[in-house]
N, C-alpha and C positions, 0 to 999 in steps of 0.2 A: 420567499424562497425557503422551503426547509433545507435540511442537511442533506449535502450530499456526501457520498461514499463511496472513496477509489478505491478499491479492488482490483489483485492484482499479481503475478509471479513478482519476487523482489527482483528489483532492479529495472521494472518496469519505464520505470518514470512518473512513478505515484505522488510523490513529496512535489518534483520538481513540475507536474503538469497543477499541482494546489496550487501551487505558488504560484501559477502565471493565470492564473482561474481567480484567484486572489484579487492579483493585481489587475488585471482586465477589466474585472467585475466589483468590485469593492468588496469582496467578502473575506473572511476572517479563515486562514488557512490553517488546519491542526494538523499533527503528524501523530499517529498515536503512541509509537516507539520511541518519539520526544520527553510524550506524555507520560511512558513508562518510565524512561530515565531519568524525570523529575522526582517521579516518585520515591526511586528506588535508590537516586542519588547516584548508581552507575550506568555505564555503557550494556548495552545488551551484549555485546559478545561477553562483557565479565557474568552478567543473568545467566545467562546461557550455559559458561565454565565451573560457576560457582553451583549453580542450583538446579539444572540440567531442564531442558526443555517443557516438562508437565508444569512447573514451576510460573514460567513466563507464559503461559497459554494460563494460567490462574490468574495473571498480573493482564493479560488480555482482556480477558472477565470483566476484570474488575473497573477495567477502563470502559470497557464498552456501557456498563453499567451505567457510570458515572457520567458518561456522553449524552447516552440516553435521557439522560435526566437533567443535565446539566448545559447543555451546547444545543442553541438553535441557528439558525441562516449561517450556517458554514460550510467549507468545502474542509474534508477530512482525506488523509493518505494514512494508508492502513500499512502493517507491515503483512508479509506474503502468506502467511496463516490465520491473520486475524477473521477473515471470511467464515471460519466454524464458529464463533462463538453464540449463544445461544441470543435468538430473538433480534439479530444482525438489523432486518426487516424495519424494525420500532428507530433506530436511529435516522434515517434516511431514504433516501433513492440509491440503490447501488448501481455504480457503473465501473462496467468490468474495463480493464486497458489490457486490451489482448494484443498478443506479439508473440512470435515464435522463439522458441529457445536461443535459439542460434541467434537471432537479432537481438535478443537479450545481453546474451553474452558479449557478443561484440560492440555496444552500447557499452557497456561497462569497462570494457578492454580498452576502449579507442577513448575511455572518458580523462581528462587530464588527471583526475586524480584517481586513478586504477588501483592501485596498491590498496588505497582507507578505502575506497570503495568494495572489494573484497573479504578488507580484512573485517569490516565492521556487519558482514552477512555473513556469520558462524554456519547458515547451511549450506550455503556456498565453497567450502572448503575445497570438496571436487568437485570439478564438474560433473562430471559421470553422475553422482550420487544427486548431483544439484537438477540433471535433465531427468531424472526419477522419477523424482517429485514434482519436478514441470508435468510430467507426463501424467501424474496421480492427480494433481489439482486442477487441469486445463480442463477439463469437463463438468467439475464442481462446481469453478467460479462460472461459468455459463449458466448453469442449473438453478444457481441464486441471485444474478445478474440481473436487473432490470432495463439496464442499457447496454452493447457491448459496443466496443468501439476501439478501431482495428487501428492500436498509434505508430505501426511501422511505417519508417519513412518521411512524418510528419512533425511539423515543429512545436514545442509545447503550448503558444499563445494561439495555433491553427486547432490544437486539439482542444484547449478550454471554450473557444468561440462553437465548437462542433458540441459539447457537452449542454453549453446554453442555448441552444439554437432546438437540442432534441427537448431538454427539459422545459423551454417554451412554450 
């Protein structure tokens, strides 16, 4: 298995459809926004406040870099920008988790823990501002997508069984 690579609006269900793809499958789940916060020893909302977003798209970089070179047979959850970073392609199979804004949102609203889950996606602040940028990048991630795969309505261990079944 090489790496694969979820792609994806935040709040998708990137981290949490790894994680059940993980366990399913025996493979090793990364988050890369984890990985940034290891690094940097904060939260990305503080990356974010403190150093203002070109900053964390450098700290993207540098991850993806290190992926690249570093991580084989894993399933990877990216955060909702990581998609531009340069040579994406060399890390894995992308596969995009499409879902409309609105089921987005409401995924996130109905999730028990609504509140961190908002507070901890700095572009998320408004919505307004947040369907914007759905609206900017929903054609992008198709455009670099090598899978796409439509998670509304579905459960995360039905969508990891559908990931391996395409990449089969």
């Amino acid at each position: 298995m090489d790496n694969i690579l979820l792609i994806g609006f935040m709040g998708v269900g990137k981290g949490t459809i790894a994680r059940a793809y993980a366990k399913e499958f025996g493979a090793f789940a990364i988050d890369t926004d984890d990985l940034i916060e290891s690094l940097e020893n904060r939260k990305i909302k503080t990356i974010f406040e403190e150093e203002g977003e070109p900053y964390f798209r450098e700290l993207e970089q540098k991850c993806a870099k290190w992926i690249s070179k570093s991580v084989k047979n894993s399933i990877i959850s990216t955060g909702g920008g990581f998609f531009k970073v340069k040579n994406i392609n060399k890390i894995g199979t992308i596969v995009l988790l499409d879902s409309s804004f609105e089921a987005i949102l409401k995924r996130i609203q109905e999730h028990p823990n609504a509140a961190k889950k908002l507070a901890k996606r700095p572009l998320f602040k408004s919505p307004e501002m947040a369907k914007k940028l759905y609206k900017e990048r929903v054609a992008q991630y198709k455009e670099i997508a090598d899978i796409v795969i439509n998670v509304e309505k579905k459960e995360p261990t039905e969508i990891a069984h559908q990931i391996q079944k395409l990449l089969s």
